[in-house]
C-alpha positions in Angstrom: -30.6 11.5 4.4 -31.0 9.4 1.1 -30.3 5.7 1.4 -27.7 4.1 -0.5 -29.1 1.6 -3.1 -26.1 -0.3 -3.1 -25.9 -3.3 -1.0 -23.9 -3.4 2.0 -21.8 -5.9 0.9 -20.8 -4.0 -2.1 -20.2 -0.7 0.1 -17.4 -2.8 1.7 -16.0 -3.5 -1.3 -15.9 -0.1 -2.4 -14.0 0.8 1.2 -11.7 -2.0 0.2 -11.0 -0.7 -3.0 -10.4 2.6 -1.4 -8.2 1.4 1.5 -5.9 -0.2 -1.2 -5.1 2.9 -2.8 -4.7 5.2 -0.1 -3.3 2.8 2.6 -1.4 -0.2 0.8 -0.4 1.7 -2.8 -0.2 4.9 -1.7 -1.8 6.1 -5.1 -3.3 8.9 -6.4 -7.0 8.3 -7.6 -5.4 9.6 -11.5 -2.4 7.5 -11.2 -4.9 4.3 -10.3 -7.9 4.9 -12.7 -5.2 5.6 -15.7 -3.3 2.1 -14.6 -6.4 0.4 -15.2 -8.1 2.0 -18.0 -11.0 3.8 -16.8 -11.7 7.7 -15.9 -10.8 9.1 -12.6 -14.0 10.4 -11.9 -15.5 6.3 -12.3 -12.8 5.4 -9.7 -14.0 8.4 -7.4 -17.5 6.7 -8.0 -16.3 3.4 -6.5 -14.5 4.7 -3.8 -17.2 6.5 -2.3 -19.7 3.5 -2.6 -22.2 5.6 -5.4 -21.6 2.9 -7.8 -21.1 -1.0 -6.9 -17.7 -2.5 -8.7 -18.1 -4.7 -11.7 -16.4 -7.8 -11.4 -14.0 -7.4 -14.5 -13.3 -4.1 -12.8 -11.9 -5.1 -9.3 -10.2 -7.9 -11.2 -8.1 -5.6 -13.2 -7.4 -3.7 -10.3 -6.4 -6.4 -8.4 -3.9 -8.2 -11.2 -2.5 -4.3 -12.1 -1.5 -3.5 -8.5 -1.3 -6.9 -6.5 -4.4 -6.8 -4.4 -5.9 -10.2 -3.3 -9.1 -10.9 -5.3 -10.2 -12.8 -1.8 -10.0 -9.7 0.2 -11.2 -7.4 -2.0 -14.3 -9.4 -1.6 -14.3 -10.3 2.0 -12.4 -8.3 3.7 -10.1 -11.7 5.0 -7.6 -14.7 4.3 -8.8 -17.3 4.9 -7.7 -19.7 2.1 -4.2 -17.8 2.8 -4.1 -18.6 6.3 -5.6 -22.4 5.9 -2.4 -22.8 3.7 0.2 -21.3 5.7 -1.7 -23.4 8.5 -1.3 -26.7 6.2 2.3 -26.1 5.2 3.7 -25.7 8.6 4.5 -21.7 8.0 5.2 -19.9 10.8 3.3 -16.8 10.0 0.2 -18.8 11.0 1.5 -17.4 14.2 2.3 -14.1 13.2 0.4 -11.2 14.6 -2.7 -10.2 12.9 -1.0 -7.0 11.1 2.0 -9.0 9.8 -0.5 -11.8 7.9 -2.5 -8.5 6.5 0.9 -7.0 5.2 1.0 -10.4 3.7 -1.9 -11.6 2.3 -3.5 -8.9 1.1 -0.6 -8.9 -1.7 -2.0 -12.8 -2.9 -3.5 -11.6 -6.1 -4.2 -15.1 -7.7 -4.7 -12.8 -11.5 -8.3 -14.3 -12.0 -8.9 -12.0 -14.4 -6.5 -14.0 -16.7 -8.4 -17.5 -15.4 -10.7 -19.1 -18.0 -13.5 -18.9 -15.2 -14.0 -15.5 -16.3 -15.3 -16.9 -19.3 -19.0 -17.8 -17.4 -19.3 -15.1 -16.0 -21.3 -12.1 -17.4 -20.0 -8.7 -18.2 -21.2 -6.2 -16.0 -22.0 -8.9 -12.9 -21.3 -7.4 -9.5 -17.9 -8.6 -7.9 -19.7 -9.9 -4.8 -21.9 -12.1 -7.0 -19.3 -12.9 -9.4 -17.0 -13.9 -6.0 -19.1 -15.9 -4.8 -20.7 -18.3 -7.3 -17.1 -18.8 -9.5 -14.0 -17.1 -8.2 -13.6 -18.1 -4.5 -13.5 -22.2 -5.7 -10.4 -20.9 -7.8 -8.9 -18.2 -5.7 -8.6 -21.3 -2.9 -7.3 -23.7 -5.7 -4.8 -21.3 -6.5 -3.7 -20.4 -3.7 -3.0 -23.5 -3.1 -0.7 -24.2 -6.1 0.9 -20.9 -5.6 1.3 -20.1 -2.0 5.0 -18.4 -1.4 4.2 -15.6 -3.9 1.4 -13.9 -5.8 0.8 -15.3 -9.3 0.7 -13.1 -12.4 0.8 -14.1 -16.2 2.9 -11.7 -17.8 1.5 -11.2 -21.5 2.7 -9.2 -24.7 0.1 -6.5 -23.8 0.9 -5.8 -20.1 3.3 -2.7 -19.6 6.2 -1.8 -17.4 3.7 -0.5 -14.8 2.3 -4.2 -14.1 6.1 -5.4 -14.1 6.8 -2.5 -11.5 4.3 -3.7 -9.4 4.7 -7.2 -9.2 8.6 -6.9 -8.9 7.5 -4.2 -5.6 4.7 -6.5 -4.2 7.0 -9.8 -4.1 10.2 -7.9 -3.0 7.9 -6.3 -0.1 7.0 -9.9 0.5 9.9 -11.3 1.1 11.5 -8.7 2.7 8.7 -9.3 4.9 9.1 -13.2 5.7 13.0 -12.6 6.2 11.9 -10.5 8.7 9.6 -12.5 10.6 12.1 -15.6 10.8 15.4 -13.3 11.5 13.1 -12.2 15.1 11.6 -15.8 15.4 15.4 -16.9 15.3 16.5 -14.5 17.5 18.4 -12.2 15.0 18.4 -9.1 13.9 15.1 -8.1 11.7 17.6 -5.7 9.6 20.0 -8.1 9.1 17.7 -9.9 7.0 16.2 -7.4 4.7 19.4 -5.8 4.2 21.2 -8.9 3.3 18.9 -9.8 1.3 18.6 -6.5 -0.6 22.1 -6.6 -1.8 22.1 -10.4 -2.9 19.1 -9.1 -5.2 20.5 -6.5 -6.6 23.8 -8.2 -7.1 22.1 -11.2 -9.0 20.3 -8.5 -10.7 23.1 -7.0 -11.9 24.6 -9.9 -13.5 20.9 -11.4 -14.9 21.1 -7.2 -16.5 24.0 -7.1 -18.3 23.6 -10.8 -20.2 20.3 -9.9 -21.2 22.3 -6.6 -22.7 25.3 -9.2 -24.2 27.9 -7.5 -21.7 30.6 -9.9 -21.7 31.2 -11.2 -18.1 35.1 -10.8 -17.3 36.5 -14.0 -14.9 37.4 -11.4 -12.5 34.0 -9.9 -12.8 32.3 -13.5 -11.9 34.5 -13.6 -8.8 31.7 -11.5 -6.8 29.4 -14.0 -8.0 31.6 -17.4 -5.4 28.7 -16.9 -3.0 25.9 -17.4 -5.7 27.6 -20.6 -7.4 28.2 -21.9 -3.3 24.5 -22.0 -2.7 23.6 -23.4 -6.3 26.1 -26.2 -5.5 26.8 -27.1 -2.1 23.4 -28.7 -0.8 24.2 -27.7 2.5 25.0 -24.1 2.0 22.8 -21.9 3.7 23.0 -18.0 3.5 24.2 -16.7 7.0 21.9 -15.2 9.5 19.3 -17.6 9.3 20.9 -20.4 11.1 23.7 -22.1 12.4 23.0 -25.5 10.7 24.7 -26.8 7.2 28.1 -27.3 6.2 31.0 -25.0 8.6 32.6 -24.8 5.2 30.1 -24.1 2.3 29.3 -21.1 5.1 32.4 -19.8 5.5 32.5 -19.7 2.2 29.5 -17.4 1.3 30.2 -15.6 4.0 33.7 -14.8 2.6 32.0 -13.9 -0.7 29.4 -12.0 -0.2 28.6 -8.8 -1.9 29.7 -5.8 0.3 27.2 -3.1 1.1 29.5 -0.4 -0.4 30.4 -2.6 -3.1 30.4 -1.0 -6.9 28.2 1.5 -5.8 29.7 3.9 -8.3 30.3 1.5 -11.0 27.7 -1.1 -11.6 30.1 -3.4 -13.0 29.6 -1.8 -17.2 32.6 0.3 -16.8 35.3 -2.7 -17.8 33.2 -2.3 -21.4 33.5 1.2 -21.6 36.5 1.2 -23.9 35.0 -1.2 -26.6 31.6 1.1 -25.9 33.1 4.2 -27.0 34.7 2.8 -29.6 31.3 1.9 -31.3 30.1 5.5 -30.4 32.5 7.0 -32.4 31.7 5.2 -35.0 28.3 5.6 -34.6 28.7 9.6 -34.0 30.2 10.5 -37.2 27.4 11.8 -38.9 26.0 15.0 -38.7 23.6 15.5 -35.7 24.2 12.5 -34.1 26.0 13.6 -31.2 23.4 16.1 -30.4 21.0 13.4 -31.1 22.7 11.2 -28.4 23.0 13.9 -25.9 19.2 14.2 -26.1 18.6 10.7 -26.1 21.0 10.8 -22.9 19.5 14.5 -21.2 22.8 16.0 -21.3 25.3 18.5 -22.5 26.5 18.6 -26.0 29.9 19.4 -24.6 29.3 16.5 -22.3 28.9 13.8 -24.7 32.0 15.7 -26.8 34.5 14.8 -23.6 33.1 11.5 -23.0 34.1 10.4 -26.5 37.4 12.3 -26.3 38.2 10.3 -23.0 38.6 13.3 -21.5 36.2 12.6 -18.7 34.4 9.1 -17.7 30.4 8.8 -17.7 29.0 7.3 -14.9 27.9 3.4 -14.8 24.2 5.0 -15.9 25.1 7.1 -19.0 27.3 3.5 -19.8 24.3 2.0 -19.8 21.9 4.4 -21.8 24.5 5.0 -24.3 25.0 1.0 -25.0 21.1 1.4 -25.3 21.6 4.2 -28.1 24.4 3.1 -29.7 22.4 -0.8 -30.1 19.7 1.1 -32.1 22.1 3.2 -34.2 23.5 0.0 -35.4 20.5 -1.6 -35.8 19.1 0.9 -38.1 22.7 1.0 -40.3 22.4 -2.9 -41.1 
């Protein structure tokens, strides 16, 4: 049997690489090499070790999919852990799987880091690792311990976004977790609770961004979210039984309900106004058809909604506001 050329240290690189896409992304080898701009067949190249990976490379794949640049390289922590350790975090403790789950999420985006500057194209990861990115990763890593750090730019696209909003919602999920068994608690009490506060502040954080106009009775299931913001010794229940009796009760009493607007994402109090600007906006010829394309529905579909014969659900409300924005963008 041939002997590989490539060093060892680069066929565990390669393994890495591979590991993240099969085991931590769950990716297809197209839906990876497309991501970060190069052909499948280069990534298959990689992945089975017949070619070493170029640092800019496994930099790009580590910003576009939130893999630690520090274990892609070494196959460990360490600068994670010795933080954690330093900062009194008590994952240090955590079983071995748990700090993986973890850390190998700590993408540091070096690829964005003026050190890249120095360092020649084409230069081997390992090599490129070694003599100028592990002094940064462990600076970084440093400043930016609780979550991985990516610079968002003009050129990145909603796949990055995707990712990183994945990655740190994983992550945090994961800590919550951690501390509601360390406390004694349930473990799904924590990720679930959490899960509808985020979507519930998401909610609200979407529709301003969209100019929705926030009704007072609409900022009612947004008590709990002022309470913590203002009463310093608030804290969100589960976690402990420390802080103010009150500003707890009071959260408690105002947080969102699992069940709550599940139907009606809290756009429907607009849909009046909405459909009044449809109309307008649907009066000439095509444009109905256009919208029902824009929407993937029924002609007849669009024809009741505007009649007020039937009521879109809290989606359509949201793709037609997109439409009907554009159609009176292009009219001024």
């Amino acid at each position: 049997m041939r002997k590989s050329k490539v060093p060892s240290r680069d066929i565990a690189i390669c393994q890495r690489l591979r590991h993240a896409r099969e085991e931590v992304l769950g990716i297809t080898q197209k839906t990876c090499a497309s991501q970060i701009g190069i052909d499948r067949s280069t990534l298959a190249n990689y992945e089975v070790a017949r070619t070493p990976v170029r640092y800019e490379i496994a930099l790009r794949f580590c910003r576009q999919f939130i893999i630690s640049e520090e274990w892609l390289a070494t196959g460990d922590c360490q600068s994670c852990l010795a933080v954690a350790k330093a900062k009194g975090i008590a994952l240090a403790d955590a079983p071995e799987l748990l700090k993986q789950k973890i850390f190998i999420r700590q993408c540091m985006d070096l690829v964005s880091d003026p050190a890249c500057l120095h360092i020649p194209t084409g230069t081997l990861f390992s090599l490129a690792y070694d003599s100028t990115l592990a002094a940064r990763y462990r600076r970084l890593v440093e400043l930016f311990w609780l979550l991985p750090m990516i610079k968002l730019t003009e050129a990145d696209k909603p796949d990055l976004a995707l990712n990183y909003l994945a990655a740190v919602n994983a992550r945090l999920c994961i800590l919550l977790s951690n501390e509601a068994l360390r406390l004694g608690a349930q473990e799904s009490d924590a990720w679930r609770l959490y899960t509808r506060l985020i979507i519930d502040v998401s909610q609200l954080i979407f529709r301003k961004m969209l100019s929705f106009q926030i009704s007072q009775n609409s900022l009612e299931r947004y008590r709990w979210l002022v309470e913590i913001a203002t009463n310093p010794n608030a804290v969100i229940p589960f976690l402990s039984d420390t802080g103010d009796a009150k500003g707890q009760e009071n959260i408690k009493n105002n947080l969102p309900k699992a069940e709550s607007d599940a139907k009606d994402v809290g756009v429907k109090a607009h849909l009046p106004q909405l459909l009044e600007r449809l109309k307008r906006a649907t009066v000439a010829s095509g444009s109905k058809s256009d919208l029902a394309d824009f929407l993937g529905v029924p002609l007849a579909s669009v024809s009741r909604w505007l009649s007020g014969d039937r009521e879109p659900g809290g989606e359509y409300v949201l793709q037609m506001l997109t439409w009907v924005e554009r159609q009176e963008r292009k009219t001024k």
